[in-house]
C-alpha positions as CSV (number, residue, x, y, z in Angstrom):
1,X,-31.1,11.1,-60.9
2,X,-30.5,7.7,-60.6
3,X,-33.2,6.4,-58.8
4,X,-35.8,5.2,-60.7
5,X,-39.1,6.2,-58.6
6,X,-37.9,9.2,-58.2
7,X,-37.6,9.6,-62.0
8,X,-41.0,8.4,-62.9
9,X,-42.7,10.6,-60.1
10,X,-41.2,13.3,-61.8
11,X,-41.6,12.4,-65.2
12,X,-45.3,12.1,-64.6
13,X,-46.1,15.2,-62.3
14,X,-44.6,17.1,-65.4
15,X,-46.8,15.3,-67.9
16,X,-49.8,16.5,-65.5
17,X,-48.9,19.7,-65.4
18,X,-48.4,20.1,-69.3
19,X,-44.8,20.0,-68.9
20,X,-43.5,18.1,-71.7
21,X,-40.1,19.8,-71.7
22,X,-39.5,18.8,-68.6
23,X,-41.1,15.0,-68.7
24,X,-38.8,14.6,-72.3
25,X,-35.7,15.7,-70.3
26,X,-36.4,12.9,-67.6
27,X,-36.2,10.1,-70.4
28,X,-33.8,8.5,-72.4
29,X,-33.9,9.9,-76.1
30,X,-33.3,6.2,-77.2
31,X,-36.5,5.5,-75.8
32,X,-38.2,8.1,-76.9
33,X,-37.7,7.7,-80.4
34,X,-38.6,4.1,-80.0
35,X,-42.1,5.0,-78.2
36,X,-42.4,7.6,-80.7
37,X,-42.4,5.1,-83.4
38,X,-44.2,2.6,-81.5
39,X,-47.4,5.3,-80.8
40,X,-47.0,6.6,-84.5
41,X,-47.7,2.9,-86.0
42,X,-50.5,2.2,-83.7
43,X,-51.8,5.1,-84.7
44,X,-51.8,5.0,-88.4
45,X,-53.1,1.4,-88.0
46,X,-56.4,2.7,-86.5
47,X,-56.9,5.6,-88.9
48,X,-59.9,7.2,-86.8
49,X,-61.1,10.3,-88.1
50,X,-61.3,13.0,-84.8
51,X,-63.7,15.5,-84.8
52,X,-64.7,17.9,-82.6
53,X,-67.7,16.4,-81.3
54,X,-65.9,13.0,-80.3
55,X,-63.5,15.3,-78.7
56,X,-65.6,17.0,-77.1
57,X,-68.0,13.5,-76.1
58,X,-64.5,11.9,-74.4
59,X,-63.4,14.9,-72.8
60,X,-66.0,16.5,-71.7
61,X,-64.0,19.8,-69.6
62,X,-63.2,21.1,-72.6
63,X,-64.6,24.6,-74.0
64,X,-66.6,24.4,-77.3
């Protein structure tokens, strides 16, 4: 799989679906880790609390 659009169309119909074994086999593990560790230090900066009625408020198809 060398070409690249090819990739990311791929990549993302599997994150779509709810495919993540299949979107983490399309990407480099080097990158990963460094988005992983990128997305875990924004998120410990914000520190929101989630509950399930902001949940539920920004995604509103889910079931309650």
């Amino acid at each position: 799989m060398s070409d690249p659009q090819f990739v990311f169309h791929e990549a993302t119909g599997a994150v779509f679906r709810g495919d993540w074994q299949a979107a983490a086999a399309l990407c480099d593990p080097v990158s990963l880790i460094g988005f992983k560790r990128e997305l875990m230090q924004r998120l410990e900066a914000r520190q929101e609390v989630w509950t399930a009625d902001r949940m539920l408020a920004l995604q509103s198809d889910l079931p309650p």
